[in-house]
C-alpha positions in Angstrom: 16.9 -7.1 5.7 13.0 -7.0 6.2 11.0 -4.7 4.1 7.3 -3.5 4.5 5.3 -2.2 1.4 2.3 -0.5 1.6 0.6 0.2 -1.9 -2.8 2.3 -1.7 -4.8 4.3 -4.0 -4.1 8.3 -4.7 -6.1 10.4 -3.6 -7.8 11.5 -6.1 -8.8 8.1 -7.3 -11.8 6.8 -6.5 -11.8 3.8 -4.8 -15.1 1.2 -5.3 -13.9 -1.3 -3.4 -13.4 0.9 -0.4 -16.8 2.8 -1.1 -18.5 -1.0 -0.9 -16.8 -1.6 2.8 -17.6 1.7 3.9 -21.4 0.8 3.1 -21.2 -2.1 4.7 -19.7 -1.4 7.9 -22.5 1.6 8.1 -25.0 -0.9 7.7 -23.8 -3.1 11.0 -24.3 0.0 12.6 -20.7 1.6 12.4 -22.1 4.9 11.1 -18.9 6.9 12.2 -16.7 5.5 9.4 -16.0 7.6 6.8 -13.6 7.3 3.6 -12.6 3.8 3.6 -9.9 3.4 1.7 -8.4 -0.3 0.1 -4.4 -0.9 0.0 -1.9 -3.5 -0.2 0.5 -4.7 2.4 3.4 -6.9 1.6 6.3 -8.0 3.5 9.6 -9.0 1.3 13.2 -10.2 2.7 16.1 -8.7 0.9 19.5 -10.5 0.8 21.5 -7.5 1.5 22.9 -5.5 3.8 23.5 -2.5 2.2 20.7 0.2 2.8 20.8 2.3 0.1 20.9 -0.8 -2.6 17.6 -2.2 -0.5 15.8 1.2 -0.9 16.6 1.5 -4.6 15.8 -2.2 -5.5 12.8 -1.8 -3.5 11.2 1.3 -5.1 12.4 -0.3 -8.8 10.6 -3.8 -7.6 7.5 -0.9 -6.3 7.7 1.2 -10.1 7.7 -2.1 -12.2 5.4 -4.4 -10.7 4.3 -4.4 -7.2 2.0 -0.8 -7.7 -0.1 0.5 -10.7 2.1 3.9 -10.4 -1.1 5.4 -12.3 -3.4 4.9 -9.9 -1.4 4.2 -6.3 1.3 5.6 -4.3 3.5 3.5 -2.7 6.0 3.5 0.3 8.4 1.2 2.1 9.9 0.7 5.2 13.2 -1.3 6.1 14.3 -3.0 8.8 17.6 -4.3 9.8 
């Protein structure tokens, strides 16, 4: 089973990294960007079948190392 992860950073953190690209996309002229924001994108097969064990091995594998729970959200989608 395929799984997508997307990690980014909450809201209400702020986010350097994405402030940095913002500036420099305004300064090649792409003025109408606005609140950049930087995540993570991972891809992960799963050797199971069962749906319910992928979606609660995936948001353990999420809570205990693939986010900072802190500081991002994460979510997941399955496949298969």
């Amino acid at each position: 089973m395929k799984a997508t992860v997307y990690v980014t950073i909450k809201e209400n953190v702020l986010d350097p990294q994405g402030s940095a690209v913002q500036g420099a996309l305004h300064s090649l002229g792409f003025a109408e960007v606005n609140n950049v924001r930087i995540g993570k994108y991972m891809e992960l097969n799963l050797d199971t079948n069962d749906r319910a064990e992928a979606e609660e091995r995936l948001k353990a594998m999420c809570e205990k190392l693939l986010a900072n729970t802190v500081v991002e959200d994460f979510r997941f989608e399955l496949e298969g």
